[in-house]
Legacy VTK file of the C-alpha trace (Angstrom):
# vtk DataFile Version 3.0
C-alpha trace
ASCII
DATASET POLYDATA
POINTS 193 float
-19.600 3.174 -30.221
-20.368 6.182 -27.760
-21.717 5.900 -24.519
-24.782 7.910 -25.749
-25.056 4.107 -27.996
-24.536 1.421 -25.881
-26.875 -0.155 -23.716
-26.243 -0.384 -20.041
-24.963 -4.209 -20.561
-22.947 -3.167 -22.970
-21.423 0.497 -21.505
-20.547 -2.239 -18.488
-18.623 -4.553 -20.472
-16.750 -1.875 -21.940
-15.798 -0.491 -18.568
-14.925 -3.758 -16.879
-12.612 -4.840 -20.079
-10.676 -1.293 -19.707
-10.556 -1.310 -16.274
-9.628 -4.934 -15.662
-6.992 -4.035 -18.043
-2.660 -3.603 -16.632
-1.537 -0.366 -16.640
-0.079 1.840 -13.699
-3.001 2.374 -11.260
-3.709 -1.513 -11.558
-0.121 -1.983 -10.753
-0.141 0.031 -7.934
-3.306 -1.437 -6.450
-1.913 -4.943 -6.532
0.903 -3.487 -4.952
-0.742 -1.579 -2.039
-2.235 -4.983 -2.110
0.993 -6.756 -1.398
2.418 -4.239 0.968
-1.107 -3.301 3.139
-3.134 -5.883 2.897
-6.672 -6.168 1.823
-8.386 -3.934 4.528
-5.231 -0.976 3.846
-5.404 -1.501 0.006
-8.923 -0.548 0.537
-8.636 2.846 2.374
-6.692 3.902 -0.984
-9.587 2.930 -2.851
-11.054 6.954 -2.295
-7.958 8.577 -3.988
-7.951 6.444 -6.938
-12.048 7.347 -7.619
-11.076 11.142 -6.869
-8.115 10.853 -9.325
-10.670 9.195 -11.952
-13.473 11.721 -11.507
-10.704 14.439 -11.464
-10.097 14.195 -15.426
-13.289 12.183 -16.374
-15.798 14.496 -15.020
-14.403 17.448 -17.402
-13.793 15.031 -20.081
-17.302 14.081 -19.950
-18.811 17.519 -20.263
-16.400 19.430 -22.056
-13.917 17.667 -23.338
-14.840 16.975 -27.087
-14.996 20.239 -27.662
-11.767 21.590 -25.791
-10.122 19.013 -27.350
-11.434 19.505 -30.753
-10.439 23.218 -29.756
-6.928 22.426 -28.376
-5.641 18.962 -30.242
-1.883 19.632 -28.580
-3.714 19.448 -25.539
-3.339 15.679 -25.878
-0.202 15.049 -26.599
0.464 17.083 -23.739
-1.564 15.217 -21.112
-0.375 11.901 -22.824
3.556 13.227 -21.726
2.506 14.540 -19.123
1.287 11.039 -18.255
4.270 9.233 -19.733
6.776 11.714 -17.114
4.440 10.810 -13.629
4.555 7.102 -14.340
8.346 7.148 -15.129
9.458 8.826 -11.801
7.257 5.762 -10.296
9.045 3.281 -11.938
12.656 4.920 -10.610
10.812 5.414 -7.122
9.571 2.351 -6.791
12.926 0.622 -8.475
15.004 2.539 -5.423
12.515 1.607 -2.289
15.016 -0.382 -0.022
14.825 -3.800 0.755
14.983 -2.705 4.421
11.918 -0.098 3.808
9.344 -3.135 3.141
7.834 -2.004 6.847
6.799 2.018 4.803
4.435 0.991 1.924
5.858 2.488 -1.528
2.169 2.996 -2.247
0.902 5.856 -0.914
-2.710 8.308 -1.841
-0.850 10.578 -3.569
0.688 8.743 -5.607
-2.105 6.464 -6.298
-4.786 9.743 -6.996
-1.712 11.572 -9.550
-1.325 8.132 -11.453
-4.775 7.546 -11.752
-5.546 11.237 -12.887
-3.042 10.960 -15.375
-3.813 7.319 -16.426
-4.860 7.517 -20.300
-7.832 5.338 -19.421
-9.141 8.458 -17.831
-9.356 10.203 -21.469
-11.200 7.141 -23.248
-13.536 6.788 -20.053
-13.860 10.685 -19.854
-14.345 11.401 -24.229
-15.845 8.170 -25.725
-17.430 5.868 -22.588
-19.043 7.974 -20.139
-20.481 11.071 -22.130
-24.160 10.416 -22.600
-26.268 13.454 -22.385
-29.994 11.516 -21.374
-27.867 9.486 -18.680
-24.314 10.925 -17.882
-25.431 10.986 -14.164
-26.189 7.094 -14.195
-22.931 5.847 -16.396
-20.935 8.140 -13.931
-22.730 5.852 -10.872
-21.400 2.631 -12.939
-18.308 4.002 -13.456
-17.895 4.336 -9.676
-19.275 1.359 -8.591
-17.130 -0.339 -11.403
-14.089 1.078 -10.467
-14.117 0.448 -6.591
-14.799 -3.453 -7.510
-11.764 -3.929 -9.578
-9.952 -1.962 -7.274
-10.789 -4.602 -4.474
-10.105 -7.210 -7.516
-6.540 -6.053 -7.801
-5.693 -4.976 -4.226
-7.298 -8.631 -3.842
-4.630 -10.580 -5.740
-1.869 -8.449 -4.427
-2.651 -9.378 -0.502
-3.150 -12.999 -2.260
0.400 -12.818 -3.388
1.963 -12.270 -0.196
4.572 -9.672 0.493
3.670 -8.477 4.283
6.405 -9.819 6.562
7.870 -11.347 3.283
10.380 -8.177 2.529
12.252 -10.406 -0.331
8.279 -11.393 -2.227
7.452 -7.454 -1.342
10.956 -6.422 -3.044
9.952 -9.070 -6.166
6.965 -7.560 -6.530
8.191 -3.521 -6.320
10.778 -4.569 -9.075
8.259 -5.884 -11.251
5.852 -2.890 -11.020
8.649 -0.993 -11.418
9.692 -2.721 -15.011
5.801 -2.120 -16.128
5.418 1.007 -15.560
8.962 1.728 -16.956
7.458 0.195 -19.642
4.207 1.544 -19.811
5.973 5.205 -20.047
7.967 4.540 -22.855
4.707 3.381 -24.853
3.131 6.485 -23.802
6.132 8.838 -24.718
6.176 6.784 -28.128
2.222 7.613 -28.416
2.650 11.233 -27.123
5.330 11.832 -29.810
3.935 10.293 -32.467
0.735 11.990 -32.216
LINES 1 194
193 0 1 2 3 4 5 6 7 8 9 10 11 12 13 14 15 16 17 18 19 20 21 22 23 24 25 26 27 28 29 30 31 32 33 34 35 36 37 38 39 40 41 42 43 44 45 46 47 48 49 50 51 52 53 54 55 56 57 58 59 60 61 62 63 64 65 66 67 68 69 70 71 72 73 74 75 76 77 78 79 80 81 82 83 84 85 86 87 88 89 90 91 92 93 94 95 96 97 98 99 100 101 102 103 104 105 106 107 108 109 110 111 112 113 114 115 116 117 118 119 120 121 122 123 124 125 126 127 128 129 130 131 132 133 134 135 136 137 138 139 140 141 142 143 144 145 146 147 148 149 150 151 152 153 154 155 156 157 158 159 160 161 162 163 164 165 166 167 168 169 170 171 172 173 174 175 176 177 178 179 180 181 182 183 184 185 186 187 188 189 190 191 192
C-alpha cells in the first residue's frame, strides 16, 4: 500500500514503525543523546530533517520514474549507503577514551547518514508520494521525524554517558558494532540486487 492509499491513521503508523525502527541515524541520535544531552541532541535535530528531505523530497516527485529509468541507480545509492555508514563504524570504533569531552556526533555526520539512510528511499518512493496530499504527508513526515528524534536522543541522555567517559566509550563501541553491521547488510543488499 502507497501513500496515495492509506489513510492518514494509517500513513502515520507506517511512518512511526519505520522510523522507530534501529538503523544508523537512530544510533547516532541515541548517541548524541549520550554524549550532549537532551537540550544538545536536540540542536542536531535540523540536520537530520534536512538530510531526510534531501533524498525524500526528489524521491517523492520524481523518483519512480528515474528509478524505473535508471534501476542501477539503486544499487548504487544502496553502496553508496553501505560505504558512509562503514567509515562511521571505524570512526566511531577509534574515538579515544580520553576524547569523551568532543562529541563523536557531529551535523555532518548526522545530515550524510540520514541522507543516505535506506529509509529515505521507502519514505521518499512508496510512503510519502501522494499526488492530492504530498504537501500534508510531507508535514507528518516532519513532525514525525523530529518526535522520534527527541525519543531516541531521549533514551541516550537517559543512559548516561556525560561525565561517565567509560558508559560514553560502552556506548560508542556498541554503535560502532551496529552500524558495522548494518553496512554489511546493506553491501549484501546492494550486491545482490
Amino acid at each position: 500500500m502507497t501513500g496515495a492509499m492509506m489513510t492518514g491513521l494509517e500513513l502515520t503508523f507506517a511512518i512511526l514503525a519505520l522510523l522507530l525502527t534501529p538503523g544508523p541515524t537512530n544510533s547516532l541520535m541515541l548517541l548524541a543523546g549520550a554524549e550532549r544531552g537532551m537540550a544538545g541532541a536536540m540542536r542536531l535535530i535540523p540536520a537530520e530533517l534536512a538530510g531526510y528531505l534531501v533524498t525524500v523530497l526528489p524521491l517523492a516527485l520524481l523518483g519512480a520514474a528515474v528509478l524505473a529509468e535508471l534501476p542501477a541507480l539503486r544499487i548504487a545509492v544502496t553502496l553508496a549507503a553501505a560505504g558512509w555508514v562503514a567509515v562511521l563504524a571505524v570512526r566511531l570504533w577509534r574515538v579515544p577514551a580520553a576524547g569523551a569531552a568532543h562529541p563523536a556526533v557531529g551535523p555532518r555526520a548526522l545530515f550524510v547518514t540520514t541522507a543516505l539512510n535506506p529509509k529515505a528511499l521507502i519514505f521518499g518512493l512508496v510512503l510519502l508520494p501522494a499526488p492530492d496530499r504530498l504537501g500534508w504527508n510531507l508535514a507528518l513526515f516532519v513532525v514525525l521525524v523530529g518526535l522520534v528524534a527527541l525519543l531516541w536522543a531521549g533514551l541516550g541522555a537517559a543512559l548516561g554517558g556525560r561525565g561517565q567517559p567509560r558508559a560514553l566509550m560502552l556506548l560508542r563501541r556498541l554503535a560502532s558494532v551496529f552500524l558495522g553491521a548494518m553496512s554489511l547488510v546493506l553491501m549484501v543488499r546492494g550486491v545482490g540486487a
